[in-house]
Structure formats: structure tokens, C-alpha cells
C-alpha positions in Angstrom: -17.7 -16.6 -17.2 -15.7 -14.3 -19.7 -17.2 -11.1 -17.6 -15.8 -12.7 -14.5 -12.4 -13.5 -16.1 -12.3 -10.2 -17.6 -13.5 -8.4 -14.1 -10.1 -10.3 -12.3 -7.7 -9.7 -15.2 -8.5 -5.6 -14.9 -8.2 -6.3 -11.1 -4.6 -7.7 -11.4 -4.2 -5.0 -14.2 -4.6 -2.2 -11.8 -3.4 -3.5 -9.0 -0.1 -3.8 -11.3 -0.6 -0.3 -12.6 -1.0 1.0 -8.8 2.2 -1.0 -7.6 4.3 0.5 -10.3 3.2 3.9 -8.9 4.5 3.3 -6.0 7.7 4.3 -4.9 10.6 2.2 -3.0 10.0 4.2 0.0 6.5 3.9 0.4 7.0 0.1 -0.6 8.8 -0.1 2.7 6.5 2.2 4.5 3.7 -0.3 3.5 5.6 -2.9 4.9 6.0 -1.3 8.2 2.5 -1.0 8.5 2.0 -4.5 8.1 4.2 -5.1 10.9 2.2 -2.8 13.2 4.3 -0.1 13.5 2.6 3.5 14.2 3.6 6.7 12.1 6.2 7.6 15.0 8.0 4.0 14.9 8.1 4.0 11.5 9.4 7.4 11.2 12.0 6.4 13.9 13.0 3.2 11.9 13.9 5.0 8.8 15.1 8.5 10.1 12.0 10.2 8.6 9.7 12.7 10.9 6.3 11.0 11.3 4.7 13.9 9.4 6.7 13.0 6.1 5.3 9.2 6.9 1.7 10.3 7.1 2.6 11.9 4.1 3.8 8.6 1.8 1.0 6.7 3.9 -1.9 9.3 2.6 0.0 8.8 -1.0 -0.4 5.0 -0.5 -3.9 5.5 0.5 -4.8 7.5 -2.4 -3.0 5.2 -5.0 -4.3 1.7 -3.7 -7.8 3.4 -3.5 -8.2 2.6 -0.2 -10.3 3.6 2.8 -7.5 4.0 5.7 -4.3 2.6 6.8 -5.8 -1.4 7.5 -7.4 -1.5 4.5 -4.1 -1.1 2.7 -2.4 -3.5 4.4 -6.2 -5.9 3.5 -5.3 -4.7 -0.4 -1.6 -5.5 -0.4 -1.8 -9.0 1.4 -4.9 -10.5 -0.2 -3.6 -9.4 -3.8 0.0 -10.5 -2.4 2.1 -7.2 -3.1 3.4 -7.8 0.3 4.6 -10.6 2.3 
């Protein structure tokens, strides 16, 4: 039981940790990809080219620890850092 409670409090921990790493931009960028949008539309939406957003979505990638673009959006809903 204590392994397990310690296992989900250094979950939270770094998910915390990783969250504060994140920047407001790529905050919003994360939410964007939530709502379906492709690199292009996103870009679009916040006057960015869609090479700076694969940029902030490859940082997102690399900070969550994540395999690809749906499995941040998977790590941000079920940990609820997104709505």
C-alpha cells in the first residue's frame, strides 16, 4: 500500500514539475491539440508559422515524456492539466 501511495504521489510530483516547465504558449498550443487542430490551424489561430508550432509541440513532447502528439493530449486529460 505505501509503495502504491508513494508511486502516485511522485506521479502528481512530476507531472507538477513538468507543467511548471511549460510555458504559457505551449499551454495554449496543448490546448489546440485537444481540440483537433493540425500544426497549420493552430499556427493560423495564433499568428505563428506551423514550423515554430512543431517546434513548442516537439518541446511539449519531450517535457510530458510522451510518445507523439495524442499521447500528450492522453497525459494532459487523464492527469487533468487540461480541460
Amino acid at each position: 500500500m505505501e509503495l502504491l501511495l508513494i508511486f502516485f504521489i511522485e506521479t502528481y510530483v512530476n507531472l507538477y514539475i513538468f507543467m511548471e516547465k511549460i510555458t504559457e504558449r505551449e499551454k495554449i498550443i496543448l490546448k489546440l491539440i485537444a481540440l483537433g487542430l493540425d500544426n497549420k490551424e493552430i499556427g493560423e489561430n495564433m499568428a505563428i508559422s506551423s514550423h515554430t508550432v512543431k517546434a513548442h509541440i516537439s518541446s511539449i513532447i519531450n517535457k510530458l515524456n510522451a510518445k507523439n502528439r495524442t499521447n500528450v493530449v492522453y497525459i494532459a486529460l487523464k492527469n487533468k492539466l487540461i480541460k
